[in-house]
Structure formats: C-alpha cells, structure tokens
N, C-alpha and C positions, 0 to 999 in steps of 0.2 A: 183211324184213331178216334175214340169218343170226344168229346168236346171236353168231358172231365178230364182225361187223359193227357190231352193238351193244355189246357189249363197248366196241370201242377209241369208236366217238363218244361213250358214256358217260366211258371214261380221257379225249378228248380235252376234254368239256365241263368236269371237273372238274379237271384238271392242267391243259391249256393245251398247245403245240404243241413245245415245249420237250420237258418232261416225256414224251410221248407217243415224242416221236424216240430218247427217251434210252433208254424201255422197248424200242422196237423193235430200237435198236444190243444192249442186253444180252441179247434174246432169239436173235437172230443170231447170236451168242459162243456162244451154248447151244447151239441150231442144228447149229454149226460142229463141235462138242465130240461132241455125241451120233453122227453122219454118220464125225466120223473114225474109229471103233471099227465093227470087221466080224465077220460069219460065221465062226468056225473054218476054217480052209483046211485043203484033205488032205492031210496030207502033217505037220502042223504038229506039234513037241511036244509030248509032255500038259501044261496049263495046270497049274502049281505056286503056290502064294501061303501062305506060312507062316499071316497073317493074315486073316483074311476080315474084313472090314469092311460093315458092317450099319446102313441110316439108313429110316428109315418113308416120306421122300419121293425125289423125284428129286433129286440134288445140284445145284439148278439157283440161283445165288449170289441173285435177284431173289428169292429166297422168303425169304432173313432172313439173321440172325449163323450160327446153325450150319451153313444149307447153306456161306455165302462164306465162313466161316472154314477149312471140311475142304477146301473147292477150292483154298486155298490149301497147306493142310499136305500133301497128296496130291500135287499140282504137285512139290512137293521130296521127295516121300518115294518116288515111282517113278522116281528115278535111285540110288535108295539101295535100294529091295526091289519085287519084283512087288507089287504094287496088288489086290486084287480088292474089287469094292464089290457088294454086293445091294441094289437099293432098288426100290420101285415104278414102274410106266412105263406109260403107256396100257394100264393091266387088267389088265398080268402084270409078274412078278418076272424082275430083270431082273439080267444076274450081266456086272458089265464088271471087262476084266481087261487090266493094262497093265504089262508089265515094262521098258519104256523103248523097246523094239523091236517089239512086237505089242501091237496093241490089238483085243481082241476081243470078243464080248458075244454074251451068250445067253442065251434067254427059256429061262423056268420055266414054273409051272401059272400061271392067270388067276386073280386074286384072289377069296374068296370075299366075295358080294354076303351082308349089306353089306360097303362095303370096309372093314376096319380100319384103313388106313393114312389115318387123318384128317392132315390138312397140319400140318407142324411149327409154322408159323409162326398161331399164333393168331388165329381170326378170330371176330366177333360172333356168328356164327353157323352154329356146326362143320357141316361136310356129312353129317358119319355120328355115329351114338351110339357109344359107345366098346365096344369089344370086348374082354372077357378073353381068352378062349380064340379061337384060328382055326389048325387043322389043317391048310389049306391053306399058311398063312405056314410052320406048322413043317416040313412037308416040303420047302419050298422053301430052307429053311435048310439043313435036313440035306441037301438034292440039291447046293447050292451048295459047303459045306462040302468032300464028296464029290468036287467036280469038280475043285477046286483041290487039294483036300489039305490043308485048313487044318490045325495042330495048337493054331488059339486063333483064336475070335473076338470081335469089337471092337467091341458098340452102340454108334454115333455119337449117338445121342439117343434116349430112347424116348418119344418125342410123338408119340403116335396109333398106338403100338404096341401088341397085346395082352398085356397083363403077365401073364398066367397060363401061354400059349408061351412070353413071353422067361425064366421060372422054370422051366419045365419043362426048354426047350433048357438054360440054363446048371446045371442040374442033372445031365447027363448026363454029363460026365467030362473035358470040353477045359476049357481054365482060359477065362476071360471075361472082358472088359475092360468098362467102363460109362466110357461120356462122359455126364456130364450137363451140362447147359446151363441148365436151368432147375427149374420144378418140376411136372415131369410126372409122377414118384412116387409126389408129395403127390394129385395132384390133376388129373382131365384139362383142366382150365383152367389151361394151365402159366406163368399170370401173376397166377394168384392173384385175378383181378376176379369176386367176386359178384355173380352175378345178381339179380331184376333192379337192382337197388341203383346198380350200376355203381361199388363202390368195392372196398379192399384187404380181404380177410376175414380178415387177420391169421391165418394159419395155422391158421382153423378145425379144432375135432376135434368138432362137434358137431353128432350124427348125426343129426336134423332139422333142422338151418339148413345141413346139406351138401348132403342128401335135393332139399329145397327149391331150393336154386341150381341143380344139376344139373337137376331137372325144369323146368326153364326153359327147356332145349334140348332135351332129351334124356328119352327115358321110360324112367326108373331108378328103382327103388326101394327104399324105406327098408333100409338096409345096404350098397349096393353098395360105397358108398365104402369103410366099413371091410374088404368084403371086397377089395378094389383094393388098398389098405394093405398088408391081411397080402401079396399075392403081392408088391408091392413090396417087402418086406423081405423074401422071398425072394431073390427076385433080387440086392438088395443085399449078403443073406449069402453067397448063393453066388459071388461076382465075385472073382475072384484080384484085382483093382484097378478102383477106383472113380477116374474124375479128375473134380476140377471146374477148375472158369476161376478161380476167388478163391477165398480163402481165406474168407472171406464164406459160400459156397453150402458149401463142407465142413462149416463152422461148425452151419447150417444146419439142412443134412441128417443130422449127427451128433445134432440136437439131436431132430429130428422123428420118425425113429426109431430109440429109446435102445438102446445093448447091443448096436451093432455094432462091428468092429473096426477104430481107429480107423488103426492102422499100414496099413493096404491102405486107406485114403483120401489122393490126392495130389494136387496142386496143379499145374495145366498150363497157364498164358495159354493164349488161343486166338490164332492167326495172323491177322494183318488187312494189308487190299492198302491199304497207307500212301505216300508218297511215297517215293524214295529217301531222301530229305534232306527233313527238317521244315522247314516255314519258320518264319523268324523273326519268336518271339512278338511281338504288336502293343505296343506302349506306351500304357498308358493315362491318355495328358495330358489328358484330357477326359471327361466324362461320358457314355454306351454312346447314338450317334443310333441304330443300327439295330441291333433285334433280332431274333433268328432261334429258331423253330423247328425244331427237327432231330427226326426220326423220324419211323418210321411213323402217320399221322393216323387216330389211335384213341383209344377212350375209356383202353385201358389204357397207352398211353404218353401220356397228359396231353392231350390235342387239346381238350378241352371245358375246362378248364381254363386254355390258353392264351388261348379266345378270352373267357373270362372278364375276363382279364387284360387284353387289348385293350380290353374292353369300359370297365372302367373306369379305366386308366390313360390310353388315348389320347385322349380329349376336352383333359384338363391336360397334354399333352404332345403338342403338334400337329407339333413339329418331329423324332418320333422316327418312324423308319421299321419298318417290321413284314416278317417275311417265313417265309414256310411252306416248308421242304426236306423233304418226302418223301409218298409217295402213300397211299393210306387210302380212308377211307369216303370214298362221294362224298356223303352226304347233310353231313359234318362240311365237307367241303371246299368246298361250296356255301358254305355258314356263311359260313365263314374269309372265304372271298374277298370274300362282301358288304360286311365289316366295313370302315371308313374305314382309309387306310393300309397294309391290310394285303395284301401281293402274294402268291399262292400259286405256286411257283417247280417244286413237283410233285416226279416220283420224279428222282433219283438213281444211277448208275449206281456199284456199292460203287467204295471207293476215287478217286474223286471230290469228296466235298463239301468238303475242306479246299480244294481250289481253286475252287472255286463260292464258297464263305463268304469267302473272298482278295476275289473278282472282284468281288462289290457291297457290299467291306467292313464285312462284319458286325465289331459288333463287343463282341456276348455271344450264345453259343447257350444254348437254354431247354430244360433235359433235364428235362420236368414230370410224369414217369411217379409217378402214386399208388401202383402198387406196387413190392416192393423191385425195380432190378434185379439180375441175378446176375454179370455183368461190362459190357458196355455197348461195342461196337468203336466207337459213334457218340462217347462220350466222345474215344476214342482219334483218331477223325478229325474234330474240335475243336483238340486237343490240337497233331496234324500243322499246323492250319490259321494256329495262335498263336492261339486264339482262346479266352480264359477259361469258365467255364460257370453257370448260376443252374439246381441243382436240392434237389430236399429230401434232408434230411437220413440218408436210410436205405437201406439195399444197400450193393451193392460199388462203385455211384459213390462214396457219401457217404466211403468207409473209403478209395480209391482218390484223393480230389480231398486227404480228411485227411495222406494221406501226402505226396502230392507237390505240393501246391498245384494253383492253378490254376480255382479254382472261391468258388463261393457257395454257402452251404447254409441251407436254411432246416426247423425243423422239420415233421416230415412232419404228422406229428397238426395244425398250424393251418390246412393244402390249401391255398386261394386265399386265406381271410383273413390268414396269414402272410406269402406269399408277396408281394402286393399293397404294401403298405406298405414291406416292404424293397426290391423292386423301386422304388418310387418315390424311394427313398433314392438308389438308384445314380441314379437318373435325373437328380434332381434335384442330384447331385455330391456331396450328405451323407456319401456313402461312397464312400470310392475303390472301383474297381473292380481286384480285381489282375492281374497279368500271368499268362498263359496257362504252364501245366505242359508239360513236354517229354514226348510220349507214349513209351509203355513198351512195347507189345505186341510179341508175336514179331512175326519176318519166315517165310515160309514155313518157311526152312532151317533154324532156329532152333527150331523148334515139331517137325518130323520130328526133328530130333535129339533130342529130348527125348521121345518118342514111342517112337525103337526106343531109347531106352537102359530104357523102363518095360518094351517087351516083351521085352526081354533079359532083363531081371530078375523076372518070369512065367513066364520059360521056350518063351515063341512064338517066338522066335527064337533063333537059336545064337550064341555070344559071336564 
C-alpha cells in the first residue's frame, strides 16, 4: 500500500467518512489555487510588489489559523496592491505573485536538507530540529526581494523559520514587518506544551528544564535556547513593526523580552471566513444536552482533557450528548470515539463549524487548550454559530470572552479538577448557562485595510 494510501484509510479510520470528504473538498480548493498561478510569459511586465510577504509553510488554509487567516487578508488585499508571497513548496521556495490580472509563480533554489521550514501548525512530533542559520532560505529571500522589487518585507509567521537568517535578512536596510501568531520567538514549540510532561511551562527561562524539553524531539544542547532568544530579539529590534492578533500576545511578548520599543508594537485581528451574517445567538432555557469539542485533537488544545471530562461526567449524565469537531491525533481519536456517547464528527472545512454546531445543535463548545491561546478564530466560529463557550481562564480567549461575553471560564491552574465540577453545575442547571457573544473578527476587506494603512506608515508603500 503507498504511503498516500495509508495515510487517508488511517484519516478515514479515525474521522469517519464525513470528515475524510471534507479534507478532500479543501484540498481540491488548494489544488484549484496552486494550478491557477503560471510560468512567466514572454512578453509579460517586470513583476513589481512593493511588499514581499514571507510564511515558513505553504499558504494552504487546512494547516491552521495563520495559513486560513493570510488567505483571507490576501483575497482582499490583491485588488488593492500586487501580492507577492515566498513560502515553501515540494523542496524549493516558491515566489507567487498576483496583481488582480496575472498570477504567476516561480521556483527558487531547493531547500537545504535538513529542511528548516518545520510546519507552522504544531505537531507532537516536529519532522526537522530547528534551524538557526540556513543560507540557502537567505538567498532565496534576497533572489525573491530582487525579482519583485520589494522596498519592505512582511514575515507572516516565523514557525519553523531560522531566526538567525530572519535577523541577519531584517538587518540589512528594507524596513520589516513581523506577524506573530503565537510563540515561536519564545520557543520552537510555539504552544508552549513541555515535553515529556504534556503540560503548559509557563513561559519557562530555565536553561536545564528548556535544554531538556527540547531534547525530547530534538538533539539540542545545553544553551540553544538562550541563544534562539538572543536572535529573537534581534529580529524583534530590528522590525520597523511588530503586529500581533490581541492585545494579549503584545502584552506578552513585551513582557518576555524587556527593552523593546513598545510604539512599533500593534494590534491587528486576524481575518476569519465567518458567515455573512451570524446567526442568532441560541437561548438558554435549559440546561447544555450536547456538548461539543472544537479544535484541533491534540494534547496541546485540551483532547486528553476533554476525554477526561467525558470520563467522569457522563456515567451521571446519560442524557447529554458528546461530540468531537476537528481532526488530530489518531491514536486521541480512537480514544474519543470508544468513549460512551461520544460521536467524533472529525476535520472541518475553516469557515464551516458554526453551521455544523447549528445542524446537530450544540449547544456549549469546550475550548480546553492548557495553554494560553494567543487569539483563537475557533472562538470567533462559536461566536458566528450563537453558540456560548467553557474554557479556562487565561490567553486572549479568557480577556476576549471577559470583554464581550459569551463564555465560561474556569481557572487554568485547577485543569480537569476545576473544570469538572463546574461543568456539572451547568449540566445539572445550578448555573445558568449565558447567551453566546456576537463575534468580532475582521472580514477579509477590513484586515487588508488595516494592513496597507500599517505599511503606509513604514513607508512600503506610497501614501
């Protein structure tokens, strides 16, 4: 059997037939996307893009929040300016470029083995050891730069990027823009879960218990991490603008490392593919029958946790319905699925789950991540759904549900034994359960607007 082969009968065994069709419709979108961008034609314009825009993986939406949120803002942002993005692609660096009328795309040099560009979206177990320096990334940048013209480039994220090229390139004289998304600065486990422990390390700086985690996956040693830090805070000084998603991750990252400046740090939502129109929040005359898991099933978004939860709340509450929304480990999702009650419903196509959570009336989703998260677009498609939420207490959920309602928090420090007993409360009707927050996030159009008004004012673009 090919490795393809097995692949999807493993996705099929552990999603279900559902889930399997939904990954194959969003890979076909991908598909569709990559196919319509061509060869240079003779004859054509020199390719111009004030910005270059720069992401460690493929823009492909099924890998997480950052790629499906930039496919949103870029949607709307190349009928407003030429587009140019670099990212990785089958082995080489790959430069697509889209001014509303040409879409074009052109290989660079082949990545050097190992690859540096480890996948954004975090997995149990990274395919490559993390990379400082790669020589090969940096001339592909500057070749990229070069072809367009950039006079400013824009890291979309830097997860699984070498930070000692991305310091060295923003060193060199174009102003530089930093998206951050999470905490890949800190740390190349950009969700914060230590090894083997499987819990949050609270922002470790402690050169042996980092040493350690890291050598879990990875054969690094004693110091990498602090030296990964210092180019980090390169990188961050030298950025004409830093954005994050919340005011939360600014917060943060101001805190983690001290003595930067805090005026060239801004605050940008990220773009989420939401309904037109939200539906109207559920009422909660009754106490929650069905509950719902949303995210990715992982130990670092709550999956062990959840089925914790199942474990001992559903014996005493036979009449409450369980359900898992989105894809992960299959060894967690065998789990899940054994468990009495509890249906696993699988991946998700973004933009989606508020009508999915509608259709088999959910009606609480459980955002059980132990670590902080840094903004959450799953909140945001809850929120579209009318649908309230039960998570702890800490990230830009907890400060994001405090602001506008719509949520349950429990403290983070009690994990499942917190959690456990208030959840029974709602169940049992002890506690009302409240009505669902009206979601906030940009719309594409709204997120590029806010985007060229930053690089206007960097100077990457002309007023």
């Amino acid at each position: 059997m090919s490795s393809s082969a097995a692949l999807a009968l493993r996705v099929l065994r552990a999603e279900g037939p559902r889930s399997f069709a939904e990954r194959l419709l969003g890979r076909a979108g991908e598909w569709r996307r990559t196919r319509s961008f061509s060869a240079p034609h003779a004859g054509d314009p020199p390719l111009f893009a004030a910005v270059l825009n720069l992401l460690g993986t493929p823009p492909w939406p099924h890998l997480g929040g950052v790629q499906l949120q930039l496919a949103e803002r870029l949607a709307a942002e190349r009928h407003r300016r030429p587009v140019a993005l670099l990212h990785p692609r089958d082995g080489r660096y790959r430069l697509e470029f889209d001014d509303g009328e040409r879409r074009r795309a052109l290989d660079f040099g082949a990545l050097a083995p190992p690859s540096s560009a480890v996948a954004a979206r975090p997995a149990p177990a990274p395919a490559a050891p993390p990379v400082l320096f790669d020589p090969t990334f940096e001339r592909a940048v500057r070749a990229a730069v070069t072809c367009v013209d950039a006079a400013a480039v824009h890291l979309e994220n830097a997860a699984g990027l070498p930070l000692g090229s991305l310091a060295a390139l923003a060193e060199e004289g174009k102003p530089w823009i930093l998206s951050l998304h999470d905490f890949s600065l800190f740390c190349p486990r950009p969700h914060l879960m230590e090894q083997p422990a499987d819990r949050f390390c609270r922002y470790s700086t402690d050169p042996e218990r980092c040493a350690a985690c890291l050598s879990h996956d990875w054969p690094v040693a004693l110091g990498f991490q602090e030296e990964r830090r210092a180019l980090a805070r390169r990188l961050l000084a030298a950025a004409a603008a830093v954005v994050h998603p919340s005011d939360f991750l600014r917060r943060q990252t101001l805190d983690l490392f001290p003595g930067l400046d805090p005026a060239r740090h801004h605050v940008i939502a990220p773009a989420a593919r939401l309904p037109h129109r939200a539906l109207a929040p559920t009422t909660p005359v009754r106490p929650p029958r069905h509950l719902a898991f949303v995210g990715s099933v992982q130990p670092y978004k709550g999956a062990p946790i959840f089925e914790e939860l199942v474990r001992r709340l559903a014996p005493d509450h036979a009449q409450v319905r369980w359900s898992v929304f989105g894809g992960g480990d299959a060894a967690l999702l065998r789990r899940l699925r054994s468990l009495p009650g509890v249906r696993v419903r699988g991946f998700y196509r973004p933009g989606t789950l508020g009508r999915r959570l509608r259709a088999v009336r959910g009606d609480l989703a459980l955002l059980l991540s132990p670590c902080p998260e840094t903004y959450s677009l799953t909140l945001e498609e809850c929120a579209a759904a009318g649908i309230p939420v039960l998570a702890f207490d800490q990230g830009a959920i907890a400060e994001r549900v405090r602001l506008r309602g719509g949520g349950v928090l429990v403290p983070a420090e009690g994990g499942t034994e917190a959690l456990a007993p208030r959840l029974a409360d709602l169940l049992a009707g002890r506690e009302p359960l409240p009505p669902a927050a009206a979601p906030t996030a940009l719309t594409g159009d709204q997120a590029a607007v806010a985007w060229l008004a930053l690089y206007r004012e960097v100077q990457a673009l002309a007023p």
